[in-house]
C-alpha positions as CSV (number, residue, x, y, z in Angstrom):
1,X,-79.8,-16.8,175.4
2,X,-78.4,-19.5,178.3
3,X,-81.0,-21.0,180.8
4,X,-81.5,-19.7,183.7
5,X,-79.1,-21.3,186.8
6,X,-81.8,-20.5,189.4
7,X,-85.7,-19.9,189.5
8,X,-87.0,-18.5,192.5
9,X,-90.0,-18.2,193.8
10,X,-92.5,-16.4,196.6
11,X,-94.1,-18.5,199.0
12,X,-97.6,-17.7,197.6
13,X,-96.2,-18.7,194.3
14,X,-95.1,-22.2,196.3
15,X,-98.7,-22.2,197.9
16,X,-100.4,-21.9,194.8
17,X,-98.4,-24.7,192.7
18,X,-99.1,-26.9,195.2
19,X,-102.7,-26.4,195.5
20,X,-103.1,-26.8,191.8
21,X,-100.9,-29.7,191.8
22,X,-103.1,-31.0,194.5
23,X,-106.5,-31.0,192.4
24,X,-107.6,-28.8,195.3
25,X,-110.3,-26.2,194.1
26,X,-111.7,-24.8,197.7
27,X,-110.4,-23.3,201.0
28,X,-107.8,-20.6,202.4
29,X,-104.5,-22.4,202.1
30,X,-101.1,-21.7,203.7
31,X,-97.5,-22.7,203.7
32,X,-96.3,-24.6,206.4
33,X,-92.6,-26.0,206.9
34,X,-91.2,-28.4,209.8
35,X,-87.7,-28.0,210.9
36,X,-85.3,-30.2,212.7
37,X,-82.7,-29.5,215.1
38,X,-79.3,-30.8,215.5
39,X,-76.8,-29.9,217.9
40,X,-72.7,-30.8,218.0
41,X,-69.8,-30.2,217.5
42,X,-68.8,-28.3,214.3
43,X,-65.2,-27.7,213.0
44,X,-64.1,-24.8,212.5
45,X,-60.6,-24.1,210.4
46,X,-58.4,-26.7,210.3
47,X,-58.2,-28.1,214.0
48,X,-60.6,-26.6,216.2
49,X,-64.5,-27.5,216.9
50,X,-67.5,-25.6,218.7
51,X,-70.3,-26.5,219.8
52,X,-73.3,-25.5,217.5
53,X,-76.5,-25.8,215.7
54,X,-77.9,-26.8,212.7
55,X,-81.7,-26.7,211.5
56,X,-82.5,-28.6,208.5
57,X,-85.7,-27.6,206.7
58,X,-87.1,-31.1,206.4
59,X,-90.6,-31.2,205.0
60,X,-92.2,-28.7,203.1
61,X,-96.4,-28.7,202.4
62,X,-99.6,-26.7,202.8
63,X,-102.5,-26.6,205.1
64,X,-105.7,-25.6,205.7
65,X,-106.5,-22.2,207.2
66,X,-109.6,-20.6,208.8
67,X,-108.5,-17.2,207.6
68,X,-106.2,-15.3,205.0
69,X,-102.9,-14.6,206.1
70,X,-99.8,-12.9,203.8
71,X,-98.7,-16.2,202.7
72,X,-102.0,-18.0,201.9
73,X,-104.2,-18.4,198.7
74,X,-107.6,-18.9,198.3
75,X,-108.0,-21.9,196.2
76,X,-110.9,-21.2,194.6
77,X,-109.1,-18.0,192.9
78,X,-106.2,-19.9,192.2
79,X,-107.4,-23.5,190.8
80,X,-110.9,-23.3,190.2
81,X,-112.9,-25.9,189.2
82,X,-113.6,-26.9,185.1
83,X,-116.6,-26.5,184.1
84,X,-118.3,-29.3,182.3
């Protein structure tokens, strides 16, 4: 059997690897993700160009949340601390 070419994953999934990569053990965490914005002109075909948009996804991360929301974990479920 080949490896797989791509390995998907949900944004709680996302949430809770980085929370556990984090060392973080407490809290209501949630995905957050900063987008840019660049506007120009684009070609399109072989000789023409249009105006248009592109938004580059350029930082992904979590943060801190007062509340549960559909793409938040609770660390303490997902990374809690070792007992010694």
């Amino acid at each position: 059997m080949g490896e797989p070419e791509i390995i998907t994953f949900e944004y709680k999934e996302i949430v809770q690897a980085l929370v556990k990569h984090q060392g973080i053990h407490e809290g209501i965490w949630g995905l957050t993700i900063q987008f840019g914005l660049q506007v120009g002109n684009i070609k399109v075909g072989e000789k023409d160009s249009v105006p248009g948009v592109i938004i580059p996804l350029v930082k992904m991360g979590i943060q801190k949340l007062d509340k549960a929301t559909p793409l938040s974990v609770n660390a303490a479920e997902v990374n809690p601390p070792s007992k010694p």
